[in-house]
Backbone as CSV, one residue per row, in Angstrom:
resi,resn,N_x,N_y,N_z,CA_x,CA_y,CA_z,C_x,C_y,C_z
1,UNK,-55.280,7.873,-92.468,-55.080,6.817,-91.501,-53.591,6.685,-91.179
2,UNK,-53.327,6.939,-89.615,-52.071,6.833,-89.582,-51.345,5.000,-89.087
3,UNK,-50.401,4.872,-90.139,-49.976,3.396,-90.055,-48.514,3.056,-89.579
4,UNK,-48.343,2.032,-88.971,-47.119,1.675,-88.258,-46.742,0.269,-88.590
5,UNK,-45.639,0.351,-89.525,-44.484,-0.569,-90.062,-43.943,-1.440,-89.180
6,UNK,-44.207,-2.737,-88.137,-42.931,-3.529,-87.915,-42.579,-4.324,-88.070
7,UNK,-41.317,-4.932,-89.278,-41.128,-5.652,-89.726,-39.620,-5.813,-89.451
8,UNK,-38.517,-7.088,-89.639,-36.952,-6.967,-89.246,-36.348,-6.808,-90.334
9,UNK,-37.038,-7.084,-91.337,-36.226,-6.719,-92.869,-36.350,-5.277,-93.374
10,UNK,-35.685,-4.358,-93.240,-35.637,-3.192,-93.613,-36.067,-3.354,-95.221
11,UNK,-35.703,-3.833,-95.966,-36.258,-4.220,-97.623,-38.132,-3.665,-97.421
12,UNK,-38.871,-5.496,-96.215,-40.216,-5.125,-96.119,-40.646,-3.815,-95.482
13,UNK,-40.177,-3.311,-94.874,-39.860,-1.779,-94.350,-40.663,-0.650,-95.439
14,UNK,-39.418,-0.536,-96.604,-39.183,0.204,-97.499,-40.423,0.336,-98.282
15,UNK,-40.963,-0.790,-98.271,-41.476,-1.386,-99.780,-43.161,-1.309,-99.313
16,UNK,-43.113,-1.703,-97.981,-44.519,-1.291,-97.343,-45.095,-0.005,-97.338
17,UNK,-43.920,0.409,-96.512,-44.156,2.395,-96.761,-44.408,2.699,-98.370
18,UNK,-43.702,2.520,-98.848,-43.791,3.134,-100.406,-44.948,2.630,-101.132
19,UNK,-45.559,1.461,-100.861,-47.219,0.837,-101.186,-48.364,1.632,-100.419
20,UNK,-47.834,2.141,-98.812,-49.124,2.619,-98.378,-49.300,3.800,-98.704
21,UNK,-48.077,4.939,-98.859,-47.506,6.088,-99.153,-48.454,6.644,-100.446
22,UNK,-47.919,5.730,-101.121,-48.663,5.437,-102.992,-49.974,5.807,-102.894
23,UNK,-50.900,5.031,-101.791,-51.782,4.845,-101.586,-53.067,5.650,-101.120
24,UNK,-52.243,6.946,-99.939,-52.710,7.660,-99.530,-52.595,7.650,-98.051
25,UNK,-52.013,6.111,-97.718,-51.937,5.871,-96.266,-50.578,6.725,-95.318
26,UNK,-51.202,7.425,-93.934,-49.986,7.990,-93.591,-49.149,7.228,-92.723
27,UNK,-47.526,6.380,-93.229,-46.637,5.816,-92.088,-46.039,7.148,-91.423
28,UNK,-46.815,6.565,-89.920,-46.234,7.512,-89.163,-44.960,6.633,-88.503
29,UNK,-44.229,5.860,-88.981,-43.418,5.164,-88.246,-42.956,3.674,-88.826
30,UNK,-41.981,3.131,-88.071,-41.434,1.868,-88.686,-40.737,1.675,-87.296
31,UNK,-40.671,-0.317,-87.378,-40.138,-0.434,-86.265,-39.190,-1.892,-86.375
32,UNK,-38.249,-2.443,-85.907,-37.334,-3.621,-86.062,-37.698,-4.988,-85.909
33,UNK,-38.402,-4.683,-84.554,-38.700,-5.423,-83.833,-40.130,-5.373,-83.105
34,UNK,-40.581,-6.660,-81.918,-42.016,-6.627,-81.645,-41.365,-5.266,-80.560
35,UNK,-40.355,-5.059,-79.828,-40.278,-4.415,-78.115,-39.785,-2.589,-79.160
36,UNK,-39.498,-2.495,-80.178,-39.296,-1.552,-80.909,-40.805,-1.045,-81.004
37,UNK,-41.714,-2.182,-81.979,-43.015,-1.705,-82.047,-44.047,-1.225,-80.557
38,UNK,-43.686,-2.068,-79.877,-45.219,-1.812,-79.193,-44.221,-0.289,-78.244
39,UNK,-42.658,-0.063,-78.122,-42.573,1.556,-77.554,-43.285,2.278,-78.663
40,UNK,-43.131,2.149,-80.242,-43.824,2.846,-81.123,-45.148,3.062,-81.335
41,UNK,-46.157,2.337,-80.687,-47.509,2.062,-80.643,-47.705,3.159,-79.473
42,UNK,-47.028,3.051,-78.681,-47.819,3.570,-77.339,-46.852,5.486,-77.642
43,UNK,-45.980,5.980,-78.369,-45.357,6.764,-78.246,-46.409,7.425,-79.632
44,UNK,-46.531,6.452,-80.943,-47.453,7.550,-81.809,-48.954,6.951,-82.483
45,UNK,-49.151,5.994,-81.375,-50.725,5.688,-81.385,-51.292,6.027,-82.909
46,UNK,-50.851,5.067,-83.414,-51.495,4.591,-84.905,-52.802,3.937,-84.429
47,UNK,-53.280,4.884,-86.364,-54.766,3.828,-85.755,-54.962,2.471,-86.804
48,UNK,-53.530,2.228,-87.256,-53.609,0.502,-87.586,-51.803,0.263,-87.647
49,UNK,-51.569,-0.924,-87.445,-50.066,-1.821,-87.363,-50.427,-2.792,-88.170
50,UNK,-48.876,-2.451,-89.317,-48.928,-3.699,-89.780,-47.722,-4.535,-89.355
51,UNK,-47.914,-5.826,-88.755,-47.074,-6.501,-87.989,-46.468,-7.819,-88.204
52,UNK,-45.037,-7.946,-88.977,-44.637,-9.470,-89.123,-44.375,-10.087,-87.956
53,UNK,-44.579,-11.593,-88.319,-44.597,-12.139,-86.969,-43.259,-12.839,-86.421
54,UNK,-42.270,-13.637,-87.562,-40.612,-13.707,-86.997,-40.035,-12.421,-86.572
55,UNK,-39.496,-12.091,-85.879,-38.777,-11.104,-85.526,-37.422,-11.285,-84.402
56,UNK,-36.079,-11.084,-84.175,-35.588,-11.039,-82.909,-36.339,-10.249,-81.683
57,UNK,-35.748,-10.381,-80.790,-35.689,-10.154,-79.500,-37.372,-9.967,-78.975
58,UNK,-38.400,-9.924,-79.621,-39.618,-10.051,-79.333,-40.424,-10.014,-80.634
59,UNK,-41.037,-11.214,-80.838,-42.019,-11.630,-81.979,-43.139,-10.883,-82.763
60,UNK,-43.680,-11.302,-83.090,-45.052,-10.510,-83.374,-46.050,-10.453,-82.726
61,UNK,-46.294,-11.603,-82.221,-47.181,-12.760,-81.661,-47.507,-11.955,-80.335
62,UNK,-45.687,-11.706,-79.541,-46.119,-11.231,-78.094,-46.461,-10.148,-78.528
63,UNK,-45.816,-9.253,-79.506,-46.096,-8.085,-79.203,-47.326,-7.446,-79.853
64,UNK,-48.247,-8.122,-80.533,-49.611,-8.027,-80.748,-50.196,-8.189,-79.437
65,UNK,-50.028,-8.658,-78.166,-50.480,-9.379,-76.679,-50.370,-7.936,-76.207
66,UNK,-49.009,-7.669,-76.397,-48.224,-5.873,-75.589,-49.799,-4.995,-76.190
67,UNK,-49.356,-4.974,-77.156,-50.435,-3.582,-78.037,-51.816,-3.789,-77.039
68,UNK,-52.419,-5.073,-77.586,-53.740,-5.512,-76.781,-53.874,-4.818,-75.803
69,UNK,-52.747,-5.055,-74.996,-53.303,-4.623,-73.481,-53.376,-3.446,-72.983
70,UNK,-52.242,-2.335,-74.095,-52.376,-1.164,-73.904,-53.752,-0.340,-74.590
71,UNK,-54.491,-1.202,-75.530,-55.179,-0.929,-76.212,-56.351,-1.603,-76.564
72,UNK,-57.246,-2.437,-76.544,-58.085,-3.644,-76.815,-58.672,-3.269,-78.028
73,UNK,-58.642,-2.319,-78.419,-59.239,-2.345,-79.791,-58.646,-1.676,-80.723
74,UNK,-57.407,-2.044,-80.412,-55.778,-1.524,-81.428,-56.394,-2.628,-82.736
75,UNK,-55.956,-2.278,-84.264,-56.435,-2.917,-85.138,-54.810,-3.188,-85.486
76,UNK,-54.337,-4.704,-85.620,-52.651,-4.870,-86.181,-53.322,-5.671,-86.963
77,UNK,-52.664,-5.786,-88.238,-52.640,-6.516,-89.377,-51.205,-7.531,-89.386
78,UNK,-51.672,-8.727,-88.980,-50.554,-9.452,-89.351,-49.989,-9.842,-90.618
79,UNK,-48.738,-9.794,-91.009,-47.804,-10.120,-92.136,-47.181,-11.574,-92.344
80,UNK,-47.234,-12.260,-92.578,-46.421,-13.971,-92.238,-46.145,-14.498,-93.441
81,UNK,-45.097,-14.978,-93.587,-44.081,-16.100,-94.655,-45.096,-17.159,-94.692
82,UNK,-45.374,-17.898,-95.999,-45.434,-18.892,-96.300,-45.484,-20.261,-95.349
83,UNK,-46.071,-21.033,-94.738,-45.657,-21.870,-93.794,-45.604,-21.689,-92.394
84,UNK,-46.499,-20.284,-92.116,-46.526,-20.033,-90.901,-47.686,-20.017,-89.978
85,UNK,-48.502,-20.531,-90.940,-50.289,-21.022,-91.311,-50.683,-20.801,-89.533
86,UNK,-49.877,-21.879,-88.659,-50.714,-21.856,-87.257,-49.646,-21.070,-86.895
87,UNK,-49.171,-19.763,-86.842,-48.844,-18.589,-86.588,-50.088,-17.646,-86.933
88,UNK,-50.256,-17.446,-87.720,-51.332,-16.666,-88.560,-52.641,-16.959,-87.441
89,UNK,-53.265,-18.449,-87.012,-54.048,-18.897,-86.652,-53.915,-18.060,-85.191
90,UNK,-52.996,-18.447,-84.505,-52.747,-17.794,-82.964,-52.995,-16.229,-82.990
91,UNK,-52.623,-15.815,-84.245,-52.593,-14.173,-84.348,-53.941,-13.662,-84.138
92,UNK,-54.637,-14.519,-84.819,-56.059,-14.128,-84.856,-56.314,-14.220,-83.766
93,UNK,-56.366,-15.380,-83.103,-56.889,-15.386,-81.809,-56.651,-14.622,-80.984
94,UNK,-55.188,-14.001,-80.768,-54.970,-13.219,-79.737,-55.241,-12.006,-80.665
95,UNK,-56.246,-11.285,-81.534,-56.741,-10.483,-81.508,-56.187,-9.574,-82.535
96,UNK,-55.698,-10.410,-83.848,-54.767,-9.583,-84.770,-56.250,-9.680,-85.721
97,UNK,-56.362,-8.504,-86.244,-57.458,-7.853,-87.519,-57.581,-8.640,-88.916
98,UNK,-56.696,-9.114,-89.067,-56.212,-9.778,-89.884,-55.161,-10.284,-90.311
99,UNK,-54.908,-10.828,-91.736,-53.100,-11.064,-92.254,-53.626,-11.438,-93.123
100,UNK,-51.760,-11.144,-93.589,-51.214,-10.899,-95.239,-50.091,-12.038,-95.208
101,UNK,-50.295,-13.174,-96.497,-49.164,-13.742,-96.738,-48.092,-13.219,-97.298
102,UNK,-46.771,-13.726,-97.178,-45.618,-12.917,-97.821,-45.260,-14.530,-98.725
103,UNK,-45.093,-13.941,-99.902,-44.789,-12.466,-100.478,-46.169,-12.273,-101.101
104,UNK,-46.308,-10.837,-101.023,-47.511,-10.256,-101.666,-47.417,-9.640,-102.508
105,UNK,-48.554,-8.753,-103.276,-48.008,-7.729,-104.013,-48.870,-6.693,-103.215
106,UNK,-49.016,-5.111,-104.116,-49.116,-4.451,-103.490,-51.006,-4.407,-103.819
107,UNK,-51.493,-4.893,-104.430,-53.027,-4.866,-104.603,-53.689,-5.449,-103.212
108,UNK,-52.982,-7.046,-102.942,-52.772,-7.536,-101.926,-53.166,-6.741,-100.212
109,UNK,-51.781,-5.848,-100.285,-51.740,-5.039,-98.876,-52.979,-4.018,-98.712
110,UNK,-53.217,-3.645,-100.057,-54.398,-2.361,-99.925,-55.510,-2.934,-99.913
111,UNK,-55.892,-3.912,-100.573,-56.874,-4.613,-100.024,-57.495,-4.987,-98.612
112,UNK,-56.292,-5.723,-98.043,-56.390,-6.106,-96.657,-56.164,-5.200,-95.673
113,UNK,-56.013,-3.819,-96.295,-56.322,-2.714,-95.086,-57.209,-1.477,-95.657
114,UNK,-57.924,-1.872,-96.583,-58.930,-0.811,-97.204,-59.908,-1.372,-96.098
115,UNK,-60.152,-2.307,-95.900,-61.249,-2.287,-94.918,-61.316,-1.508,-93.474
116,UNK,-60.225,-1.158,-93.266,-59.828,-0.366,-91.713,-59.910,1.291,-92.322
117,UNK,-60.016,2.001,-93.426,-59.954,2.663,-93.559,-61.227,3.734,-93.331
């Protein structure tokens, strides 16, 4: 399964790859930002995103909307901090697969994307 990283903390970056990596999952990619991710979505068409939702210069939020439209049955896994509860809520709605609270561990992440597998 090929998977796509976008998160603004290079740390969650690292640490994602090296959990899915572990795992068996292939990151075909990593991205900064939401306008980073969705050129990365449409350039190496993963068939799942995992997607935090603070980000500069474009969110998660929109750019789960971006993916959508290039895709309607793109599967993104949202990522969200503690306290971001009706973030998480909107995600769903606009069509995110799921989410992962931060901080997690790594039983956590494979869990919540063993089902896409």
């Amino acid at each position: 399964m090929k998977v796509l990283i976008v998160d603004d903390a290079i740390f969650m970056r690292v640490t994602l790859k090296q959990m899915l990596e572990k795992n068996g999952y292939n990151v075909v990619g990593d991205a900064r930002n939401g306008t980073e991710g969705v050129q990365k979505y449409h350039e190496l068409q993963p068939d799942l995103v995992t997607m935090d939702i603070t980000m500069p210069e474009m969110d998660g939020l929109a750019a789960l909307k971006e993916i959508r439209q290039i895709n309607p049955k793109a599967k993104v896994l949202m990522i969200s901090g503690m306290g971001q509860e009706r973030h998480v809520k909107e995600a769903v709605l606009a069509g995110a697969c799921g989410f992962i609270l931060k901080p997690f561990n790594e039983e956590q992440v494979i869990r919540g994307l063993s089902k896409f597998k």
